[in-house]
N, C-alpha and C positions, 0 to 999 in steps of 0.2 A: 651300066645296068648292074643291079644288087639284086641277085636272087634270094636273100636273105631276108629283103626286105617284099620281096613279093610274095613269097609262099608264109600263107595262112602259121600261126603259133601251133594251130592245131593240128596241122594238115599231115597225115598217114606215115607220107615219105622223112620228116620229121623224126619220127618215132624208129621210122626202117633206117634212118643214117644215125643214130645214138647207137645203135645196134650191131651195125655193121661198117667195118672200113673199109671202105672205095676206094683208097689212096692207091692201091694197085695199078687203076686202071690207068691213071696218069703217066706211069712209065711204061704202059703197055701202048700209049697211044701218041707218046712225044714228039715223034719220029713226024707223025700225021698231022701235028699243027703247029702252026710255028710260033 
C-alpha cells in the first residue's frame, strides 16, 4: 500500500504536509507499533 500514490496531486492534506513536519509523531508513537 502507497499512500503517495492514492492521495489526489491536489488534495489539501498535500499542501498541509509541505507545511508542516509530522516527523515527530513517529517517535512519539514507536513504542505503539512494531
Amino acid at each position: 500500500f502507497n499512500l503517495e500514490l492514492r492521495v489526489r496531486k491536489n488534495h489539501i492534506l498535500r499542501k498541509v504536509k509541505r507545511h508542516i513536519d509530522f516527523d515527530f509523531i513517529y517517535n512519539e508513537v514507536k513504542d505503539t507499533y512494531g
